[in-house]
N, C-alpha and C positions, 0 to 999 in steps of 0.2 A: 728831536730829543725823544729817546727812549723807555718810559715807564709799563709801557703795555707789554709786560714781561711775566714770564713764569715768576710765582710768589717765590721760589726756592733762591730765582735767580736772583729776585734784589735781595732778598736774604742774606744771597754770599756776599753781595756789593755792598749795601747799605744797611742792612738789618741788624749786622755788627754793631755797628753805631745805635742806630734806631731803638733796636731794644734797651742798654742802659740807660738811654736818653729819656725815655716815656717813663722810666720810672721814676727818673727825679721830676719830669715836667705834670706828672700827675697829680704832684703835690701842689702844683700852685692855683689848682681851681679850688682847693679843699674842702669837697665834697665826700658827702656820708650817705650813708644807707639811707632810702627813701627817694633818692635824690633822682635824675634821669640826666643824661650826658649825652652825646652827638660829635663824632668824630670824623672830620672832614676834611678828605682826601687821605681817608686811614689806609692807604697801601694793603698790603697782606698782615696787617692789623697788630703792631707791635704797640701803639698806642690802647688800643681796640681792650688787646687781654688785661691791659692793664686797670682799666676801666673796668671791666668784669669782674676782674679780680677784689676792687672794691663794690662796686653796686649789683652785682648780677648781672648777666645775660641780656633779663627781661626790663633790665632799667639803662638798656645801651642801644644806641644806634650809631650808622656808620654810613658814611657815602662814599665813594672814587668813580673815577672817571672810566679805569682801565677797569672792562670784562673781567679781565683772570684774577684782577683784585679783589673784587667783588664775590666772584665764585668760590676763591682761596678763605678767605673772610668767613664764607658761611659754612665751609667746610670744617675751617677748626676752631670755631665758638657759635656752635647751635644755639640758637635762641636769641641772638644777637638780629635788631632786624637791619639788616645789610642792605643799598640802595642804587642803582648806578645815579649818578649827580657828579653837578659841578658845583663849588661856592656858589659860584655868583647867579647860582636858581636854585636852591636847598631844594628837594622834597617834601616839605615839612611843612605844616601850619604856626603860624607865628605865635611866639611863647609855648614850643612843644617841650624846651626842655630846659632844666639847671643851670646847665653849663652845656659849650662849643667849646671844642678846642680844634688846633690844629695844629699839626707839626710837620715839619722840615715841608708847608706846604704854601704860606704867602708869598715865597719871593717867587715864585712859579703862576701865581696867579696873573691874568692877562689884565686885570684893574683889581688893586690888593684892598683899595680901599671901599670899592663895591663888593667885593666878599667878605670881607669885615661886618660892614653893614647887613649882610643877609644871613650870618650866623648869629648877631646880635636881633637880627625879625625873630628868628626862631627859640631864641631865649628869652624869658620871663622876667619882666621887672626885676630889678635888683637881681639878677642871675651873672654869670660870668662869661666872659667872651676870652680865651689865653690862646697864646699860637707862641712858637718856637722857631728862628730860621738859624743855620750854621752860622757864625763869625768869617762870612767870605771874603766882608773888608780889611778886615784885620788881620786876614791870612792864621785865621786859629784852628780854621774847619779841617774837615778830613779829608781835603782835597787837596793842601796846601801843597806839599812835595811833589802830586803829581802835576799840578797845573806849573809851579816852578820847573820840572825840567821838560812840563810840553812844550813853555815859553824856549828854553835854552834849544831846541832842538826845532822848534818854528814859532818865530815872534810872532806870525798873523793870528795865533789863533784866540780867541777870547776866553777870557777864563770867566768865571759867576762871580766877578766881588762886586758886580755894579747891580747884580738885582737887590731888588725892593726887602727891605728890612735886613739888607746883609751886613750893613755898617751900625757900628756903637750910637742908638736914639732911634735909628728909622723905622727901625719896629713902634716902638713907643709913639712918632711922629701919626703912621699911621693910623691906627686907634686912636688916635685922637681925631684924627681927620674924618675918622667914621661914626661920629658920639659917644662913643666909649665913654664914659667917667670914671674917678680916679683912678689912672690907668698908673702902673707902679712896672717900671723894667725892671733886668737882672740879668744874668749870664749861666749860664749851666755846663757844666764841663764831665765829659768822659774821658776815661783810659783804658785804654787795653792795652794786652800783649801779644807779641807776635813771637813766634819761636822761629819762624826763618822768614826771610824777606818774602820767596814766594806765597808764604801765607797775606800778606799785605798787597803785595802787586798781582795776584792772578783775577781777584775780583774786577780788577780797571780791564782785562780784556772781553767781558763779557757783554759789552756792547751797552750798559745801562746808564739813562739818563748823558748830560753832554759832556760829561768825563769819558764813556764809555765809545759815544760817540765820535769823538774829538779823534781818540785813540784810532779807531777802528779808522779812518779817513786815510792816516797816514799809510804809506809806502811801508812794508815789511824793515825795511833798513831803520826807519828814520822810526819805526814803534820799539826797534829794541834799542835804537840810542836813547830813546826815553826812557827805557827802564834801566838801563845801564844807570842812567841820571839819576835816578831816582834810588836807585842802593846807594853812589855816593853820598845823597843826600841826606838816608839813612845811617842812623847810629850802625856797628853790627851788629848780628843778631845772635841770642835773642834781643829783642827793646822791647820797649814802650814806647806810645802811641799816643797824645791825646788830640782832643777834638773840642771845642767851645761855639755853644750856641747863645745869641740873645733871645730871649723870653719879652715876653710882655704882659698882661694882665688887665681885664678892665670891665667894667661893672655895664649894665646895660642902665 
């Protein structure tokens, strides 16, 4: 799987998403000026600016795994102190900050409930621990159409509804599993528009994460019956598009 990408490239794949998404997930740690925040597995930072946006620069940090993430990050919000890290070993001394959060990033963790746990070390008594993963159970995320006609066009391939937090509770399940206290779920929904299908389907050939992946394996024949599949699947265009993540929340 794919993430150690040019910041532009997940951009065009996920960042569509990513950015409306951070702005409503930012409300749920509600935090204010004075505050310090930690953003963990911030990609090329759509969570990041939004953090900035309310506390400043000098009251934000950020970790990712990927180099070019990391690089990207401190390119377009200076003063942000940006980190290479994993969850499940922060950089950080215990109760460095307000709040953690994390988005479209537990069900990718290799033990979701041990990086729970390590951005809860890093936050302060009574501080906030919140993460966000797509609705991959529920077939609501922004993958749904294309993993339906990868299926139709090769039943072996796995789609992401079986990772960690992607079904309605298992977020919530989590956090709890990690001592979170009262830990409160929810749902968060985006929309967009697309004015022609290739605006929707060119971002899946660019090879990111294991949508990208997926794609790119197949045989030339059998990657454009996919997308043949995937305009029927679609309204025509222009449409609309949405996408639904479950949220979680919880207190240290």
């Amino acid at each position: 799987m794919s993430f150690d990408v040019a910041g532009e490239t997940y951009d065009r794949f996920m960042g569509r998403w990513s950015g409306p998404l951070a702005r409503q997930f930012v409300e749920l740690a509600g935090l204010h000026a004075g505050q310090r925040a930690l953003d963990v597995g911030c990609g090329p930072g759509a969570l990041t600016e939004q953090l900035v946006g309310r506390l400043g620069a000098a009251a934000v940090a950020a970790v990712d795994p990927s180099p070019s993430f990391v690089d990207i990050v401190r390119q377009r919000l200076p003063g942000v102190d940006v980190r290479p890290g994993v969850a499940g070993r922060l950089p950080f001394a215990d109760r460095s900050f307000d709040a953690a959060l994390a988005q479209l990033v537990v069900h990718f963790l290799p033990d979701p409930v041990a990086g729970l746990a390590e951005m809860a070390r890093v936050t302060r008594a009574g501080g906030v621990v919140a993460a966000c993963v797509w609705d991959l159970g529920g077939e609501r995320g922004p993958l749904t159409e294309f993993y339906r006609a990868l299926h139709d066009v090769d039943p072996s391939v796995a789609d992401e509804s079986g990772l960690p937090g992607a079904r309605e509770g298992h977020l919530a399940e989590l956090f709890q599993a990690a001592g979170l206290r009262e830990v409160e779920s929810g749902s968060l929904t985006v929309r967009l528009g697309m004015a022609t299908f290739e605006e929707w389907w060119q971002p899946f050939t660019l090879g990111v994460g294991r949508a990208g992946d997926a794609l790119a394996r197949l045989e030339e024949p059998d990657r454009r019956r996919v997308r043949d599949r995937c305009e029927q699947l679609l309204p025509p265009a222009p449409f609309e598009v949405s996408a639904s993540a479950w949220s979680a929340r919880g207190v240290v």
